[in-house]
N, C-alpha and C positions, 0 to 999 in steps of 0.2 A: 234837914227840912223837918217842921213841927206843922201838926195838925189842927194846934190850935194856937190860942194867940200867945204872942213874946213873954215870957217870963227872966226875970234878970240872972237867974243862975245858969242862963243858957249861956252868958257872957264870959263868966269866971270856968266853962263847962270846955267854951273854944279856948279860949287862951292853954287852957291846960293841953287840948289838943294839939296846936299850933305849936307851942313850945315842943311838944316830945315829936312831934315832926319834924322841926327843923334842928334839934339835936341829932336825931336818931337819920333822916333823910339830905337832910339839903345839904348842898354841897358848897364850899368856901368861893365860890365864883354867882351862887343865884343869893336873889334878896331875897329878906323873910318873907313867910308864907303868909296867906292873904284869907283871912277865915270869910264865909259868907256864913249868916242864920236867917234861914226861911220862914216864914212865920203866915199861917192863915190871916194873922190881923196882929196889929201891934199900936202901942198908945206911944207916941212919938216923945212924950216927956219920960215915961217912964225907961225910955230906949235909953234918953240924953241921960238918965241918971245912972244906969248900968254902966254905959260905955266911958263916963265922962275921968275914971282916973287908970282905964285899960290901956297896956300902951300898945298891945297888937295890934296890926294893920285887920278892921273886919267891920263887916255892914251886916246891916241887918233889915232885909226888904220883907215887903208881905205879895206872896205870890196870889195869879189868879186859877180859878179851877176852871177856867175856860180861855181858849185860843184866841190871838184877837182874830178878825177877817184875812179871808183866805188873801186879798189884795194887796193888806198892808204887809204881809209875812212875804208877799213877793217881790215888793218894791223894797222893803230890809234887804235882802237876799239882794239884790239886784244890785243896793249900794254897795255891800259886803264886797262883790265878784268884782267891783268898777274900782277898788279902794288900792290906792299903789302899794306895793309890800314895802314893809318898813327893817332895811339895811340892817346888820349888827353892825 
């Protein structure tokens, strides 16, 4: 998570992560690891040019510094608990 907006070295910064993770942790039965970068704000072209020759699985969202309503977090919650578990 970054406090202010997206800069592209954040991208070359997961991969590195991602990689020494899935070396060093994951195990011969899970898929690669899935980077998220948080970003107060971010300029959607300059994302596309960062990401566009990465080959790790990662997104890159801009979070908010406020909740949504108390209602909508309840009816999320509500489909969440109704949702059938999904088999291995």
């Amino acid at each position: 998570m970054k406090i202010g907006k997206f800069k592209p070295e954040y991208v070359s910064k997961m991969d590195f992560y991602l990689e020494a993770l899935d070396r060093q942790k994951k195990k011969d039965n899970e898929n690669p690891s899935v980077g998220m970068i948080l970003c107060a704000s971010k300029d959607d072209e300059v994302v596309e040019y960062a990401m566009s020759r990465t080959m790790s699985p990662m997104l890159v969202a801009e979070y908010k510094l406020q909740l949504p309503d108390k209602t909508v977090l309840q009816k999320k919650l509500q489909e969440l608990i109704n949702m059938p578990l999904l088999e291995e």
